[in-house]
N, C-alpha and C positions, 0 to 999 in steps of 0.2 A: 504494500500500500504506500502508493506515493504524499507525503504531507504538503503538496504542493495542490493537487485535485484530488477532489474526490472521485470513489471508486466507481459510482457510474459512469463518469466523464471519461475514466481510464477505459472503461468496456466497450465504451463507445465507438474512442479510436481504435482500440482494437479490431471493431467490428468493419469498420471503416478498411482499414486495411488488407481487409481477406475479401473486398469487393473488389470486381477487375474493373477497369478504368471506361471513360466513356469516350465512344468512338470520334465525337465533335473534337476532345480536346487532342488527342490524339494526332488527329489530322493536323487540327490547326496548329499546334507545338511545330510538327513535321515538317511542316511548309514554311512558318517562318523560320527553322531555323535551317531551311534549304536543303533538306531530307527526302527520301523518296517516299512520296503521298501514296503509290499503292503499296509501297513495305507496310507504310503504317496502317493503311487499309487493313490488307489483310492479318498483320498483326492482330490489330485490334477485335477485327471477327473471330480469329480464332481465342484470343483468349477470353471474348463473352461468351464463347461457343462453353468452350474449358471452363468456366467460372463458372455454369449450372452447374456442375458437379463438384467443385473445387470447394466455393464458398462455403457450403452446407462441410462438407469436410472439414475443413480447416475448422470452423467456428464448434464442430462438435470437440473436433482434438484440443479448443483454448479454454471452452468452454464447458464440455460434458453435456449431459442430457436436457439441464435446466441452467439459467441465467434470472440471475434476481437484476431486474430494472424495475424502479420506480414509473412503470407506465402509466396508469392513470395519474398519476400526478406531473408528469411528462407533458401528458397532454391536455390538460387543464390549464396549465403555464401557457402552454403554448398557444390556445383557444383567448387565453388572456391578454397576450398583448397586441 
């Protein structure tokens, strides 16, 4: 446990992290930084492809069966502002 955030913010990122990336940014990174747009193409398809199976993996191996989130109170917060 980090004394800097709290532990759901830590699960968060985490959770963040075992999502594969989105094809817009991808491109767009690729091109400006004068990269080939269909490498990043297909990169990018193949690993949303890989990431239905990946994510769900990965987040069971961080996480195990269950994860304690503060969800309704999540999204109350967030209904609120």
């Amino acid at each position: 446990t980090s004394p800097l955030l709290p532990q759901a913010l830590l699960d968060g990122l985490l959770i963040l992290t075992c999502l594969p990336t989105t094809v817009n940014m991808c491109i767009f990174l690729t091109a400006a930084s004068g990269g080939s747009v269909a490498s990043a193409l297909c990169n990018a398809a193949m690993g949303n492809l890989l990431g239905v199976f990946a994510t769900p993996a990965l987040l069971f191996k961080f996480f195990g069966a269950s994860i304690e989130l503060p969800f309704v109170a999540m999204v109350l917060k967030l209904c609120n502002k």
